[in-house]
Backbone as JSON Lines, residues from 0, in Angstrom:
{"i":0,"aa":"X","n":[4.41,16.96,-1.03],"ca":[4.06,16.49,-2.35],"c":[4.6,15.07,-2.53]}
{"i":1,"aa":"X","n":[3.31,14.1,-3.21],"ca":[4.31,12.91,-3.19],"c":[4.26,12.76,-4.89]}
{"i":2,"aa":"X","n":[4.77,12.0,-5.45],"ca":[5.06,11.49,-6.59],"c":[3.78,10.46,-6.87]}
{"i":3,"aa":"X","n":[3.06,10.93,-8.08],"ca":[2.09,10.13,-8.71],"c":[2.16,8.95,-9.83]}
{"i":4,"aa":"X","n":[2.36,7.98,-9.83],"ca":[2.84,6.66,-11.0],"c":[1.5,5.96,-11.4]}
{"i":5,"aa":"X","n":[1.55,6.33,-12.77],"ca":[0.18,5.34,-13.54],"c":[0.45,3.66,-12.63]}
{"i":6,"aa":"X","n":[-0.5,3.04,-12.03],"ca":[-0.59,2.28,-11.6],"c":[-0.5,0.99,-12.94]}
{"i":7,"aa":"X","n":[-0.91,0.66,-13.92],"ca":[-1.01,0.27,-15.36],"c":[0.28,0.53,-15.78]}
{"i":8,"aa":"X","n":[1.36,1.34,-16.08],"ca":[2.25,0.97,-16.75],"c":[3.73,2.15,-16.32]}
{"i":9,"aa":"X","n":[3.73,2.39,-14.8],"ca":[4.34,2.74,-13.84],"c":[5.29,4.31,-14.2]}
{"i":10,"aa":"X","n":[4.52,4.52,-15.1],"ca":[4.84,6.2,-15.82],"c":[5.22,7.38,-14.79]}
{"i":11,"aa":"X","n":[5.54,8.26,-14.76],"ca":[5.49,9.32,-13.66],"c":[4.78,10.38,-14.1]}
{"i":12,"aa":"X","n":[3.45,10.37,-13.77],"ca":[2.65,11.56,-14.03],"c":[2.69,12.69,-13.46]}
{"i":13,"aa":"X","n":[3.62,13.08,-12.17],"ca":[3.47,13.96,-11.69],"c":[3.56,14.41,-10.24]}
{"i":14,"aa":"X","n":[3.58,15.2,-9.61],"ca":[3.96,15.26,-8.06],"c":[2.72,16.01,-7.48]}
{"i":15,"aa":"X","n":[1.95,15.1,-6.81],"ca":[0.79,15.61,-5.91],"c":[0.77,16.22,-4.5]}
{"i":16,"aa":"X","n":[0.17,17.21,-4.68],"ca":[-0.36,18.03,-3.41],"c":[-1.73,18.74,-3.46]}
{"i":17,"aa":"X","n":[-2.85,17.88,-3.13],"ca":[-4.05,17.83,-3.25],"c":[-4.65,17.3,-3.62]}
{"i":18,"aa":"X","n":[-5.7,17.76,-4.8],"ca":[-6.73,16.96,-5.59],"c":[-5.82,17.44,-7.11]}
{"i":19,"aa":"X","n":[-6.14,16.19,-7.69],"ca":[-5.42,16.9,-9.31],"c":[-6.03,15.7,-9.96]}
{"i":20,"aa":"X","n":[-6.52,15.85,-11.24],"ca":[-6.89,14.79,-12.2],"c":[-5.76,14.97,-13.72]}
{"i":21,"aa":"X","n":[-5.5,13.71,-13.97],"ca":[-4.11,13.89,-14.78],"c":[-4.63,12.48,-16.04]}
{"i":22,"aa":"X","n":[-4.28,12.5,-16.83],"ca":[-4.21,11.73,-18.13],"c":[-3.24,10.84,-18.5]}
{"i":23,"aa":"X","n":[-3.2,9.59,-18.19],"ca":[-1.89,9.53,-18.79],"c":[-2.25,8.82,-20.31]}
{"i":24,"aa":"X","n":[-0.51,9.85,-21.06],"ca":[-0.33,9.75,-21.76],"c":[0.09,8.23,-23.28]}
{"i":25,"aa":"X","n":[0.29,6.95,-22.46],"ca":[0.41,6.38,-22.83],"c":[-0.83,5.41,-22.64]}
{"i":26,"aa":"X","n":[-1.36,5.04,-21.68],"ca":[-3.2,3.56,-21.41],"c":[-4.19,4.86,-21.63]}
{"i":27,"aa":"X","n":[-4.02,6.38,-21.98],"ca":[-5.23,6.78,-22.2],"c":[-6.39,7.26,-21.04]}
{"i":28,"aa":"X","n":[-5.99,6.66,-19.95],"ca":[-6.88,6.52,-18.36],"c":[-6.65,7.66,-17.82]}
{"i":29,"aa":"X","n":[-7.67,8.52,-17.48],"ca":[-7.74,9.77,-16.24],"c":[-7.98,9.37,-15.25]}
{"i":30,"aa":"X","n":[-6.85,9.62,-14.03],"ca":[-6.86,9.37,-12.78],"c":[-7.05,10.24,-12.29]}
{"i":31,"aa":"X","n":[-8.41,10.58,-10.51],"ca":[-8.52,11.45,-10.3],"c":[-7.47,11.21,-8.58]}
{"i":32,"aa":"X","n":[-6.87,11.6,-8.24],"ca":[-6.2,11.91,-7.21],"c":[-6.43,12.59,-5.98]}
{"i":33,"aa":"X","n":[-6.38,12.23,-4.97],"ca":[-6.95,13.28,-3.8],"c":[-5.66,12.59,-2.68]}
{"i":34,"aa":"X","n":[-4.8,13.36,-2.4],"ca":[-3.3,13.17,-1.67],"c":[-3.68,13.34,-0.45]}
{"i":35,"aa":"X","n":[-4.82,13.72,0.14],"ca":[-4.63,14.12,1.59],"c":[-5.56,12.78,1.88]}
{"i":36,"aa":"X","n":[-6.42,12.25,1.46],"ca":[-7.18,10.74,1.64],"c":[-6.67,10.04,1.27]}
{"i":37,"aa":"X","n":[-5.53,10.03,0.61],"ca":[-4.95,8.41,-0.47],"c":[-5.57,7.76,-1.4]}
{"i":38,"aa":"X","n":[-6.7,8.68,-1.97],"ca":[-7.46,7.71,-2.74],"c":[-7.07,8.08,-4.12]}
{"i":39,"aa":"X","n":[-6.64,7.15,-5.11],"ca":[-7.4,7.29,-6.58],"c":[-8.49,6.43,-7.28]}
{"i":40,"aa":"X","n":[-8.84,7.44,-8.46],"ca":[-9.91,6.8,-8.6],"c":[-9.81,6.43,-9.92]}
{"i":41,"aa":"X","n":[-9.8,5.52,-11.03],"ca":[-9.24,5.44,-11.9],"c":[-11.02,5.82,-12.91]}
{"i":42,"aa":"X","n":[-10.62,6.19,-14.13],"ca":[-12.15,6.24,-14.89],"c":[-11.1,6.11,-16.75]}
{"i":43,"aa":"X","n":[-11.66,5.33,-17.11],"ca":[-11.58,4.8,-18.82],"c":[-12.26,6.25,-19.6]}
{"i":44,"aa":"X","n":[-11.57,6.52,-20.61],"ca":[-11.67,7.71,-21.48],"c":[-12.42,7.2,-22.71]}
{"i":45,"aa":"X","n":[-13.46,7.5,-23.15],"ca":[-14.42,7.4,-24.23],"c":[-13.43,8.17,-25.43]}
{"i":46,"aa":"X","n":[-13.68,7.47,-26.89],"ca":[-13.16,7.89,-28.34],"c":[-14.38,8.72,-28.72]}
């Protein structure tokens, strides 16, 4: 498991092992996560 940090404002969202999509709580932004590729994917949240 590694440790997940809003890239935007260096928060600790959480400790990944897999795929996980997470919110953060402060820029509003859902990041979708996939730990075994390294990828995130960032996507802007509609009001």
């Amino acid at each position: 498991m590694i440790e997940f940090r809003c890239p935007n404002c260096n928060k600790l969202l959480g400790k990944i092992d897999g795929v996980a999509e997470i919110k953060c709580p402060r820029c509003r932004i859902t990041f979708r996560m996939d730990n075994r590729n390294k990828i995130v994917i960032e996507r802007l949240e509609r009001r």
